[in-house]
VOBATOR-190034 format. One record per residue (C-alpha): residue in three letters; x, y, z. Coordinates in steps of 0.1 Angstrom, whole numbers, always signed. Example, Ala and Ser with C-alpha at 12.3 -4.5 7.8 and 13.67 -1.06 7.14 Angstrom:
// residues 2
<aa: ALA, u: +123, v: -45, w: +78>;
<aa: SER, u: +137, v: -11, w: +71>;
//
This chain:
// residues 323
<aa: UNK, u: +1175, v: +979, w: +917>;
<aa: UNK, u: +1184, v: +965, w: +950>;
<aa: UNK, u: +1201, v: +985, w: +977>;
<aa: UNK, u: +1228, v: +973, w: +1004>;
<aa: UNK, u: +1214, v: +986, w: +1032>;
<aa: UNK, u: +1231, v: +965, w: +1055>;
<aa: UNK, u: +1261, v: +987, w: +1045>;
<aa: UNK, u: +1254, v: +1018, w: +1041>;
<aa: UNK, u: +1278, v: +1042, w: +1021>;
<aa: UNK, u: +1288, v: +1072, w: +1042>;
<aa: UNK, u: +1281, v: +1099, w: +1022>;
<aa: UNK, u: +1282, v: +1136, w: +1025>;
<aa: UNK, u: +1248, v: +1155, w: +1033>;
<aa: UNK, u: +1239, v: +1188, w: +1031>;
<aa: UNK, u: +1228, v: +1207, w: +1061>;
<aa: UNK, u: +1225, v: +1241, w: +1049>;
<aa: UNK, u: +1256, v: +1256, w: +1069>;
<aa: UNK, u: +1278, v: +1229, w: +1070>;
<aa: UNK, u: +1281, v: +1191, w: +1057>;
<aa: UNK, u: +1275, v: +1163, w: +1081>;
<aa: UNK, u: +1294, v: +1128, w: +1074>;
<aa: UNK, u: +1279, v: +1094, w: +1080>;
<aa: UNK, u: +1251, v: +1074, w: +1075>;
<aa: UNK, u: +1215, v: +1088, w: +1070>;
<aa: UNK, u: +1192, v: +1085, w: +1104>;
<aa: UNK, u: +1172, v: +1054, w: +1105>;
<aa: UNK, u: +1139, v: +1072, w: +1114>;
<aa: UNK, u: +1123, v: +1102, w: +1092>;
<aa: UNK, u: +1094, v: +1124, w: +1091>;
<aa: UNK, u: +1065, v: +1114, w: +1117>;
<aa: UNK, u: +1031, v: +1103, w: +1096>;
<aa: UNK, u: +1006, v: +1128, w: +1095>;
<aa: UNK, u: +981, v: +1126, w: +1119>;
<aa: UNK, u: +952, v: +1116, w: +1096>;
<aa: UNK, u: +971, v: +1090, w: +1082>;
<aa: UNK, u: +976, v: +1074, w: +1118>;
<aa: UNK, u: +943, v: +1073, w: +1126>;
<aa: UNK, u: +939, v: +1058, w: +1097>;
<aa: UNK, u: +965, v: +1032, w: +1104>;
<aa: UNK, u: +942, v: +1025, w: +1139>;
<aa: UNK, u: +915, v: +1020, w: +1119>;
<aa: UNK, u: +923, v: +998, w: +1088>;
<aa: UNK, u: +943, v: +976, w: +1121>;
<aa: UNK, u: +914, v: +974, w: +1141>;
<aa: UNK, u: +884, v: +975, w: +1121>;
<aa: UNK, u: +893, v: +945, w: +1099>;
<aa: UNK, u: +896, v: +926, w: +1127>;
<aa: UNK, u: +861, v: +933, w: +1142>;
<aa: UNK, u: +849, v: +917, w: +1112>;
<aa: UNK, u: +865, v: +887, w: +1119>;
<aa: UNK, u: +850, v: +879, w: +1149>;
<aa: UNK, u: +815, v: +891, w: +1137>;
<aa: UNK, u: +822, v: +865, w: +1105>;
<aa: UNK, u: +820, v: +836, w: +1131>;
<aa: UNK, u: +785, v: +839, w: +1143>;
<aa: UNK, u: +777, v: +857, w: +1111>;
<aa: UNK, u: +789, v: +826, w: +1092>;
<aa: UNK, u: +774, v: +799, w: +1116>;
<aa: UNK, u: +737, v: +816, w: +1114>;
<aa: UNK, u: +735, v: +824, w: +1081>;
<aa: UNK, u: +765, v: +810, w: +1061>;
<aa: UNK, u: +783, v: +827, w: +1032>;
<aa: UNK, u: +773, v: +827, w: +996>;
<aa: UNK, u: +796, v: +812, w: +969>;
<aa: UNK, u: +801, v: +848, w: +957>;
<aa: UNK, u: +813, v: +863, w: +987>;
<aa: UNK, u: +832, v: +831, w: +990>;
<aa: UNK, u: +849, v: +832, w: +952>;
<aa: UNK, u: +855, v: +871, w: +958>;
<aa: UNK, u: +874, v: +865, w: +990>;
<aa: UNK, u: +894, v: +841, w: +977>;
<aa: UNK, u: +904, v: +861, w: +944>;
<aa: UNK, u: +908, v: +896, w: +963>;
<aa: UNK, u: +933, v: +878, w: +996>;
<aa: UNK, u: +951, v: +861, w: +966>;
<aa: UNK, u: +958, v: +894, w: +946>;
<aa: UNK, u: +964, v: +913, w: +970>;
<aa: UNK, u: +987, v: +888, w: +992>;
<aa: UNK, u: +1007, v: +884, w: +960>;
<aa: UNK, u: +1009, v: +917, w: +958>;
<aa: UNK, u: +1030, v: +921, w: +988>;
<aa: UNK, u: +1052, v: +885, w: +986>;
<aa: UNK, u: +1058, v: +887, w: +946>;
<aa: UNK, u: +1058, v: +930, w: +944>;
<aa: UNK, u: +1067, v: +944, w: +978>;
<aa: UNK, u: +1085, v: +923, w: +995>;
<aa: UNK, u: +1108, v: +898, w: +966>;
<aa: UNK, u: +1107, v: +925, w: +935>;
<aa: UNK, u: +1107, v: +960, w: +947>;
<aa: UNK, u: +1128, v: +951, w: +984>;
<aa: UNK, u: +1147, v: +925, w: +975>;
<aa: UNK, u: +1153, v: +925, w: +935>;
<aa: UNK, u: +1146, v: +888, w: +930>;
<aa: UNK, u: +1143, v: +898, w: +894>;
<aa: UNK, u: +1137, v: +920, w: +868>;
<aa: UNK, u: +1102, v: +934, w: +857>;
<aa: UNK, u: +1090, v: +948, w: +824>;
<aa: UNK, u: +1072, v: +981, w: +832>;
<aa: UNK, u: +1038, v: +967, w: +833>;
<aa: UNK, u: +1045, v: +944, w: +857>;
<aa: UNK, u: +1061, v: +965, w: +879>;
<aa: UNK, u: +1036, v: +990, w: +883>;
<aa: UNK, u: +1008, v: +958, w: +883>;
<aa: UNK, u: +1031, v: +947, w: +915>;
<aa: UNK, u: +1028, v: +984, w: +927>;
<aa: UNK, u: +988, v: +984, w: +923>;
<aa: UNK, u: +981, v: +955, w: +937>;
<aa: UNK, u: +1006, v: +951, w: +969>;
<aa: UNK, u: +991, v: +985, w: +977>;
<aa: UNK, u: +955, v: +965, w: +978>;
<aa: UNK, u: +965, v: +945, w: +1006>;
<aa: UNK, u: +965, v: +975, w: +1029>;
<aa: UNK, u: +994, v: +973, w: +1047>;
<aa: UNK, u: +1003, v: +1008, w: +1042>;
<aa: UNK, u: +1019, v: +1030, w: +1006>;
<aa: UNK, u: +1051, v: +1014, w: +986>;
<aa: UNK, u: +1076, v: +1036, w: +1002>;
<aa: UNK, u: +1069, v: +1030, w: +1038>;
<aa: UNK, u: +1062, v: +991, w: +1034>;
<aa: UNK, u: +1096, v: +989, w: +1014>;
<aa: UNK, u: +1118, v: +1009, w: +1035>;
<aa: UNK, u: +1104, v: +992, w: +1068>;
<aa: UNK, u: +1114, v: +959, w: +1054>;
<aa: UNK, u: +1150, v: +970, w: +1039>;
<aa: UNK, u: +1159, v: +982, w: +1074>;
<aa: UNK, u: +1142, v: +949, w: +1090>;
<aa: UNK, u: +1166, v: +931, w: +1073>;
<aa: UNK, u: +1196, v: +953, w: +1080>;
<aa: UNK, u: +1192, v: +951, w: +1116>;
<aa: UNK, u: +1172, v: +918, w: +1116>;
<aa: UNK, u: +1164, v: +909, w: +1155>;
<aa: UNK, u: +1185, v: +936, w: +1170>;
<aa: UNK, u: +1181, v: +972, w: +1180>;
<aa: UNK, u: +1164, v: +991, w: +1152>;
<aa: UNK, u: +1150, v: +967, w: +1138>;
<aa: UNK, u: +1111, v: +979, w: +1133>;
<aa: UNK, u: +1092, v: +947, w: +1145>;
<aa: UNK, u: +1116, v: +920, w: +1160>;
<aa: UNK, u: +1102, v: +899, w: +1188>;
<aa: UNK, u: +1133, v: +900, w: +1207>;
<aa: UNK, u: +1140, v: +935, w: +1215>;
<aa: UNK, u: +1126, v: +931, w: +1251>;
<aa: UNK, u: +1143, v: +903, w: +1260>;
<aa: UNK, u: +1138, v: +865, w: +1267>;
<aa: UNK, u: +1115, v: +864, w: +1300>;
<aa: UNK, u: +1078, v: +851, w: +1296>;
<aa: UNK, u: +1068, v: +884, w: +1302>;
<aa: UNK, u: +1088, v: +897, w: +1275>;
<aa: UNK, u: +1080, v: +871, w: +1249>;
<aa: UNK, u: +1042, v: +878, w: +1256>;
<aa: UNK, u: +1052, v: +919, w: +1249>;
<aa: UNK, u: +1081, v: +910, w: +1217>;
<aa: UNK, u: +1052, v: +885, w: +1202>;
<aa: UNK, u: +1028, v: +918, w: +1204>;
<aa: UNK, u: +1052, v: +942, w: +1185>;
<aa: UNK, u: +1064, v: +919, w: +1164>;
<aa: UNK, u: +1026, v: +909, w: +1153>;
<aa: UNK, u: +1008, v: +945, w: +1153>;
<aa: UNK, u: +1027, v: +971, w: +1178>;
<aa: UNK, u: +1053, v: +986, w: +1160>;
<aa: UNK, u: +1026, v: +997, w: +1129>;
<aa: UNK, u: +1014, v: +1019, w: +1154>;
<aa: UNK, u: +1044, v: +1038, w: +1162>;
<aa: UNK, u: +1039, v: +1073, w: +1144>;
<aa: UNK, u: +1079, v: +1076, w: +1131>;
<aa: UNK, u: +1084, v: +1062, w: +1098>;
<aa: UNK, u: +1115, v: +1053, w: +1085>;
<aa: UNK, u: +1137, v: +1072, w: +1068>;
<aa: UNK, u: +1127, v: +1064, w: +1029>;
<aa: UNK, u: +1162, v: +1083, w: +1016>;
<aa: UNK, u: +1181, v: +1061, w: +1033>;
<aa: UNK, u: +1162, v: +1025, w: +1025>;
<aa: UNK, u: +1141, v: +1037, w: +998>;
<aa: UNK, u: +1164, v: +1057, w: +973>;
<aa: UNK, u: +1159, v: +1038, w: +943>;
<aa: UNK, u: +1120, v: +1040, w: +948>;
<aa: UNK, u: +1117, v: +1077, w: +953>;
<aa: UNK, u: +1136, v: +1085, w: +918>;
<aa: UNK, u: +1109, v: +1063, w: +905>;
<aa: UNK, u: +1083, v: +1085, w: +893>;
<aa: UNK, u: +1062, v: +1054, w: +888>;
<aa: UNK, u: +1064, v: +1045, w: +922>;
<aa: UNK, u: +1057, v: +1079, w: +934>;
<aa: UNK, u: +1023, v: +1079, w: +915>;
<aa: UNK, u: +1016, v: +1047, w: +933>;
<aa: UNK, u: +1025, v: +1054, w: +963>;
<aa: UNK, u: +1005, v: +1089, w: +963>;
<aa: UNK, u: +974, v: +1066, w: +953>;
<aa: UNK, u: +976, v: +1043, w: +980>;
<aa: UNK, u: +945, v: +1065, w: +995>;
<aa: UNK, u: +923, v: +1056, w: +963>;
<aa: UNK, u: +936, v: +1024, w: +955>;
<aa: UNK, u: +925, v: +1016, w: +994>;
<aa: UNK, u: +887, v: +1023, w: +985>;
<aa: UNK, u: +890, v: +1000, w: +955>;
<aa: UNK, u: +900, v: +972, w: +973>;
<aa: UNK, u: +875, v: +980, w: +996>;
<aa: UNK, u: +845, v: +989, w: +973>;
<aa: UNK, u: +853, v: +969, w: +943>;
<aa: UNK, u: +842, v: +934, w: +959>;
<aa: UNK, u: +808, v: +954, w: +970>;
<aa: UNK, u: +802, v: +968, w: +934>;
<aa: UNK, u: +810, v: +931, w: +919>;
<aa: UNK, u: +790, v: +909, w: +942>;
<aa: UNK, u: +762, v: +936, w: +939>;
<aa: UNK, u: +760, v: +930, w: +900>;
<aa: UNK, u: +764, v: +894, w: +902>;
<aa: UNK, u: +733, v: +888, w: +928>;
<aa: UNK, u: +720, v: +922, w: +918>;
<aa: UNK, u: +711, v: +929, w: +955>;
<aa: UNK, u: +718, v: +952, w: +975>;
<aa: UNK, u: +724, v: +929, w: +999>;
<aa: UNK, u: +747, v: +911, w: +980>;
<aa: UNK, u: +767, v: +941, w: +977>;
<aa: UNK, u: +768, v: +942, w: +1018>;
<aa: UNK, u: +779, v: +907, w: +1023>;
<aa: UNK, u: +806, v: +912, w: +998>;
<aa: UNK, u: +818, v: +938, w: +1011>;
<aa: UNK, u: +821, v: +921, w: +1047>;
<aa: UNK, u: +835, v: +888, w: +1037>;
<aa: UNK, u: +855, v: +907, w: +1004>;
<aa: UNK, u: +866, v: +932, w: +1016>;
<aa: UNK, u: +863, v: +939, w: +1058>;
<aa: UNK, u: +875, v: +899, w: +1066>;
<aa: UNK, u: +899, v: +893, w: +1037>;
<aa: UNK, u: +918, v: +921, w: +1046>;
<aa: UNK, u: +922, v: +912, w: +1080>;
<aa: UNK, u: +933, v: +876, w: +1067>;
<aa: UNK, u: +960, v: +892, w: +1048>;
<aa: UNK, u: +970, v: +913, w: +1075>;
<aa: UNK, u: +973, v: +889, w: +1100>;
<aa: UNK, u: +992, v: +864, w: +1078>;
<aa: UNK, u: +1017, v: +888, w: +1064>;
<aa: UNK, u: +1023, v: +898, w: +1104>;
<aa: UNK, u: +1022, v: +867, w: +1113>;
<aa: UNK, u: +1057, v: +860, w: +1092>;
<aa: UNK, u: +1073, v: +890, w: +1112>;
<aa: UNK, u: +1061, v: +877, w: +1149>;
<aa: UNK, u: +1056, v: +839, w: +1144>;
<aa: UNK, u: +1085, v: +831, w: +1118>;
<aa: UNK, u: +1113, v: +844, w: +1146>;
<aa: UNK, u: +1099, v: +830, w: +1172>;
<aa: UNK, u: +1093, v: +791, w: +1160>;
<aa: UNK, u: +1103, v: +769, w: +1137>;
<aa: UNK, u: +1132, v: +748, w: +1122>;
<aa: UNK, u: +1161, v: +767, w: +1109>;
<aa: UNK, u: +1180, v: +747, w: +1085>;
<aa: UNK, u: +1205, v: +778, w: +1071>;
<aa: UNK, u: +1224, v: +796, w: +1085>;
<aa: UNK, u: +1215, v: +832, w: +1090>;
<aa: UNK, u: +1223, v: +860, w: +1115>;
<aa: UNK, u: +1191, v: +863, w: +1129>;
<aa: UNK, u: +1163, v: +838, w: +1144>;
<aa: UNK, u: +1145, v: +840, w: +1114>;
<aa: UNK, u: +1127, v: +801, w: +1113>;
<aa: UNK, u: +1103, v: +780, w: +1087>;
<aa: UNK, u: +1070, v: +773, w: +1097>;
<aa: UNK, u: +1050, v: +752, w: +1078>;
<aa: UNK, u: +1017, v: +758, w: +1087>;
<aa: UNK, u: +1015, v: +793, w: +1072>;
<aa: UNK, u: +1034, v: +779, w: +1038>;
<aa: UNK, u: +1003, v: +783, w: +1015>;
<aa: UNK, u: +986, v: +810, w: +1034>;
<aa: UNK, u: +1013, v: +831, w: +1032>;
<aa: UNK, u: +1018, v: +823, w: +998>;
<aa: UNK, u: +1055, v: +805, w: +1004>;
<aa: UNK, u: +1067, v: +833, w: +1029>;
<aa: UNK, u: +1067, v: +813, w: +1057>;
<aa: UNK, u: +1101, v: +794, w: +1047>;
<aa: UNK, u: +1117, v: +823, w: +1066>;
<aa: UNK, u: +1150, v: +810, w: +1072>;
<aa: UNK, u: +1162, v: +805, w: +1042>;
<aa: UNK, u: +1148, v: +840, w: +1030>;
<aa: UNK, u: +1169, v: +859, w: +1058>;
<aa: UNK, u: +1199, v: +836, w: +1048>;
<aa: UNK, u: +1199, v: +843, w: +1008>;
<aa: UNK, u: +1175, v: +874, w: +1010>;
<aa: UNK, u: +1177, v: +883, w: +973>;
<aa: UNK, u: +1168, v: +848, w: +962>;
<aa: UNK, u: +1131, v: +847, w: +942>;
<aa: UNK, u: +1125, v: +813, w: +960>;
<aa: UNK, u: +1120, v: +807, w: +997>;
<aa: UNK, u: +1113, v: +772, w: +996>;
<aa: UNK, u: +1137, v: +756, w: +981>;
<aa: UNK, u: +1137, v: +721, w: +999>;
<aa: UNK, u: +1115, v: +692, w: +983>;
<aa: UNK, u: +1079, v: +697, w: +1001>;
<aa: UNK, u: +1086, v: +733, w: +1003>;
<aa: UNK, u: +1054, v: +744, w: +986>;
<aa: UNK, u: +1064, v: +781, w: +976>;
<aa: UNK, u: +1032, v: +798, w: +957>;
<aa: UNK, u: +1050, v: +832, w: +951>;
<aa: UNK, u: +1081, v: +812, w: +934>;
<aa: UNK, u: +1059, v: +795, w: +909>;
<aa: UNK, u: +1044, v: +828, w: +900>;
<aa: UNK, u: +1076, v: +848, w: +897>;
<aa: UNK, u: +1083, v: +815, w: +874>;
<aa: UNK, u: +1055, v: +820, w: +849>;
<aa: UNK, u: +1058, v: +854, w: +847>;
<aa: UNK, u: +1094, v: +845, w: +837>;
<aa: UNK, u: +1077, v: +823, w: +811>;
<aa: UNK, u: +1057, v: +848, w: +795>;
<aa: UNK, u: +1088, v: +873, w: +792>;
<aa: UNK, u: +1073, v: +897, w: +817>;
<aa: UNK, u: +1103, v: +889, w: +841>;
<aa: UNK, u: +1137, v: +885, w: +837>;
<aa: UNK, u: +1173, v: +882, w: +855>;
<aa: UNK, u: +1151, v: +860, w: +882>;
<aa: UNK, u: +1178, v: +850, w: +908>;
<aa: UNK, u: +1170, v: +813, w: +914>;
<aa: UNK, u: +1188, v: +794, w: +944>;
<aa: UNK, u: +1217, v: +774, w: +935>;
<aa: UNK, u: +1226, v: +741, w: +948>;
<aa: UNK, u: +1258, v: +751, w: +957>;
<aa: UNK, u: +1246, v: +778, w: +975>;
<aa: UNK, u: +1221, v: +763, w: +993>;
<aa: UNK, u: +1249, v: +736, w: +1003>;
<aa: UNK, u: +1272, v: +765, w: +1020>;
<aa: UNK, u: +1243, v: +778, w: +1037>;
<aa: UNK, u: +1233, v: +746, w: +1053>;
<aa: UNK, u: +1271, v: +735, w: +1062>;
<aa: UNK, u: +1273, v: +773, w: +1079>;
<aa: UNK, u: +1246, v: +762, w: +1098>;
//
């Protein structure tokens, strides 16, 4: 299920009048323009509501409703991108039974970070071109100067989304776009965006059966908790090559940082990631509190995973002696 995008085949490719040899463009079709102003939007917005929540939280507090709700939406949705998007359908840490994969599909699109086939092939050519040119978010590609930190620490974090190219899915995405179940899915990502938007409204509405309820939940719910997932996922692309301790040996700067280790759900332990990419556990040191590994273990337990690539000693020996 996994592809090597770091090596990508030449093959041959049709252009009507003649075939053209080589590997398939990085970049593809531009996003239409509704769809990036909608990008602006579900960027900027979020993020509004994060710094009305302070004074909004100070003066009048939060219920325990909009509080349960934000916690069970950010950690659906969060695992949705570590355990589906990023280690299952990018990576191929393991195997899925169909439910689950389409589950992953659903609820990785909830976190807003934009449809399966874009998220997936911006991360498969991140890691083919990890922290050089064509990489999508590095925050070295401007160079080492304060000045350029400042700028690389910006597109790393939240820039590059708002560039209007998106990659080439054929290329980093082939497997994905023969999946008709990830087509569906991906076509959704529209609707499934007003469920994970609407749903905490409609549920914190019933439960306090206010109308007022239904407003706070949809603030705290939906407005705040998807910026918190936002900014935490991003947070792994700008922070986690920039600082941190990096124990393996990888050929990036890709780097562990600790605090982020639960909010990110275990994605933080970077370094190792970019060293063994297709391993299903990025903490793998004692301490290394990895929530998205110990879910991709139970779901193993139940039988709805399978094949789960678990790091070796061994392995994790040569990578630390490389280093």
């Amino acid at each position: 299920m996994t592809v090597d995008v770091a090596s990508d085949v030449a093959k041959p490719e049709s252009t009507g009048t003649s075939t053209r040899r080589g590997p398939k463009p990085i970049d593809g079709e531009q996003r239409p323009l509704p769809a990036h102003i909608s990008v602006y939007a579900f960027a900027i917005v979020p993020f509004l509501a994060v710094l009305i929540a302070v004074p909004m939280l100070w003066g009048w507090g939060v219920s325990w409703v909009d509080l349960s709700l934000a916690v069970f939406f950010y950690t659906l949705s969060i695992l949705g991108v570590t355990v589906g998007f990023h280690r299952y359908f990018t990576h191929g840490s393991f195997k899925a039974k169909r439910a689950l994969r389409v589950a992953l599909a659903v609820a990785g699109s909830m976190a807003v970070q934009g449809p399966i086939l874009h998220w997936v092939a911006d991360h498969r050519r991140h890691h083919a071109f990890s922290d050089r040119e064509g990489d999508p978010h590095s925050p070295w590609l401007f160079g080492t100067s304060p000045v350029a930190i400042m700028r690389g620490f910006w597109h790393a974090h939240i820039g590059w989304i708002f560039r209007r190219t998106l990659t080439n899915q054929r290329r980093f995405a082939p497997d994905l776009l023969a999946d008709r179940d990830m087509r569906v899915v991906h076509k959704l990502f529209g609707p499934l965006t007003l469920v994970t938007m609407l749903l905490p409204a409609l549920i914190g509405g019933l439960v306090t059966w206010s109308w007022w309820g239904a407003v706070t939940a949809f603030f705290w719910a939906g407005l705040v908790r998807v910026a918190a997932v936002h900014h935490v996922t991003w947070s792994v692309n700008s922070i986690c090559h920039m600082l941190g301790e990096r124990p393996f040996a990888s050929r990036d700067r890709s780097a562990n940082f600790w605090p982020l280790a639960i909010l990110s759900m275990g994605e933080s332990w970077h370094n190792l990631h970019h060293a063994d990419p297709t391993s299903a556990r990025h903490g793998a040191r004692r301490g290394q509190l990895d929530i998205s590994a110990r879910v991709i273990w139970l779901f193993e337990k139940l039988g709805w995973a399978y094949d789960v690539r678990w790091p070796r000693p061994e392995r994790l020996a040569k990578l630390s002696a490389a280093r």
